[in-house]
C-alpha positions as CSV (number, residue, x, y, z in Angstrom):
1,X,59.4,128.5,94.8
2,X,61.1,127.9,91.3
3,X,64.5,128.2,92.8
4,X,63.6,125.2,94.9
5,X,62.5,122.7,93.1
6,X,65.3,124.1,90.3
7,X,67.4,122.9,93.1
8,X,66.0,120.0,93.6
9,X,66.2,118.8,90.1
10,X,70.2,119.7,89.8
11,X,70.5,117.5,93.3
12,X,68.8,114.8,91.6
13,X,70.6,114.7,88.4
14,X,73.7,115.3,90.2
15,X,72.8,112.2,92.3
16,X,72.2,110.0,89.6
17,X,74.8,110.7,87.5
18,X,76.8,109.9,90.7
19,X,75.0,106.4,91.2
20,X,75.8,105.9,87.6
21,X,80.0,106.8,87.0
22,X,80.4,104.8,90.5
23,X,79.4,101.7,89.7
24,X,79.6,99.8,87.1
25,X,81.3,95.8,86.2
26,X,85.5,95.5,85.7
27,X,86.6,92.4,83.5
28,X,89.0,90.3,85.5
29,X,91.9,88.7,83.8
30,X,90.3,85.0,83.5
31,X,87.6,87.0,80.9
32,X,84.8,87.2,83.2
33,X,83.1,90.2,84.4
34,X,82.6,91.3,88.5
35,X,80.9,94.3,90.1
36,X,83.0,96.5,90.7
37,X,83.9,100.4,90.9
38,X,85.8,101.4,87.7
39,X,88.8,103.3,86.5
40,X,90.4,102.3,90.2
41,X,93.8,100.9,89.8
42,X,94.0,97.1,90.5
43,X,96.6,95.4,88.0
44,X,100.0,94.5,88.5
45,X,101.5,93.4,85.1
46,X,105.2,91.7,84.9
47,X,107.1,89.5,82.2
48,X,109.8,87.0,83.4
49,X,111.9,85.2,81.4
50,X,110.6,82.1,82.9
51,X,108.5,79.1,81.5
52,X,104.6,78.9,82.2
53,X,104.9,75.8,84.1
54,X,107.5,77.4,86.3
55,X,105.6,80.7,87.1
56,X,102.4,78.9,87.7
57,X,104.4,76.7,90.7
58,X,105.3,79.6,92.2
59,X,101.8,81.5,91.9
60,X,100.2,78.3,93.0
61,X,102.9,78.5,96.3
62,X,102.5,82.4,96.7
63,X,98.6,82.3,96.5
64,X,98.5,79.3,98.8
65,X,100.4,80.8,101.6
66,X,98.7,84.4,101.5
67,X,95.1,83.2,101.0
68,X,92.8,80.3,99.8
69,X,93.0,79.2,96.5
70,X,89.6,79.1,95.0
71,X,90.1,78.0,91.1
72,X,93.0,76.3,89.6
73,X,92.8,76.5,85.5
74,X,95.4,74.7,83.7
75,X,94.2,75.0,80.7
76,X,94.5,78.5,80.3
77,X,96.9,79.2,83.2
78,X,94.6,81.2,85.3
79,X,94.2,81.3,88.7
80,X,91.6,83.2,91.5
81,X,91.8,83.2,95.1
82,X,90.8,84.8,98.3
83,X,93.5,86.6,100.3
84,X,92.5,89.1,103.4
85,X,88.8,89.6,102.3
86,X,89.8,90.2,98.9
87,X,89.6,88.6,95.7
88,X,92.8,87.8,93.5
89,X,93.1,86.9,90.0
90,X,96.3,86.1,88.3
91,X,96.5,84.8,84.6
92,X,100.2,83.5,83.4
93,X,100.3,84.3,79.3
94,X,103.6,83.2,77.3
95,X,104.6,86.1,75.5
96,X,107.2,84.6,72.9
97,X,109.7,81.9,73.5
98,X,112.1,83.8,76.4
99,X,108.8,86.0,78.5
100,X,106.2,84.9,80.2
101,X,104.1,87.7,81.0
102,X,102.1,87.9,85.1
103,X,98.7,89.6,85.4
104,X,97.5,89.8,89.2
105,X,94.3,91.8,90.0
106,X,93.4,92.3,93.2
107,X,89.8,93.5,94.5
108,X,87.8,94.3,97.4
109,X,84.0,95.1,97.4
110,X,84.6,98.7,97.6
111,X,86.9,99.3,94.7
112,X,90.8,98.0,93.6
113,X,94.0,97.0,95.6
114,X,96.8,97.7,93.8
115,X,99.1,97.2,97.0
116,X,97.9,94.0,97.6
117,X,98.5,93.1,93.9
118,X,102.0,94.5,94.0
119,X,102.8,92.3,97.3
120,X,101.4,89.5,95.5
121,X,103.9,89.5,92.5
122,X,106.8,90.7,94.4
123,X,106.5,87.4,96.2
124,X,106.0,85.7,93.1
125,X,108.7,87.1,92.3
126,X,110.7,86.1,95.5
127,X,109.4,82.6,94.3
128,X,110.9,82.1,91.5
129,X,114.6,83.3,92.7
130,X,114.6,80.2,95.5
131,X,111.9,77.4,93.1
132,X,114.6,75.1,91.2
């Protein structure tokens, strides 16, 4: 009988401690937080040298085509849509006077999607080659 419910307890501490490493909140790039599963790989990070205004034409042209554009910040250069059920963020940061630095984030309810994060800047990218 002891062995049971010894049993029982490790299943339910096991369980628990489960529930807890599985979920948990991930910061998005904009500096909000968002449920989500942690220590899943969802961040593509690339520097161009490109001016701000530049890059955010072509994010605002990539993120258009792909998806819905959901927030437009100017002020701080960040931007969040919705793209095949999942939920981008991209932030534009100058890094000194020649780099611009490109965070995209990419999310789904069940965890990261560093694929679709990867697409997404490659054709930001692509943007940028054929933008004047």
């Amino acid at each position: 009988m002891m062995k049971i419910m010894k049993m029982k307890t490790f299943f339910a501490a096991a369980c628990s401690a489960l529930v807890v490493l599985a979920s948990g909140c991930v910061s998005t790039p904009d500096g909000h937080t968002t449920p989500g599963v942690p220590f899943v790989k969802d961040t593509k990070v690339s520097r161009y040298p490109r001016p701000v205004e530049q890059i955010a034409a072509a994010t605002l042209t990539v993120l258009n085509r792909n998806g819905k554009l959901l927030v437009d910040n100017t002020v701080n250069n960040t931007f969040v849509a919705k793209v095949n059920e999942r939920k981008v963020w991209v932030k534009i940061t100058k890094v000194d006077d020649k780099l611009t630095e490109v965070v995209v984030k990419a999310r789904s309810r069940m965890g990261g999607d560093i694929d679709l994060a990867a697409e997404l800047d490659k054709q930001i990218a692509l943007q940028l080659t054929v933008s004047p």
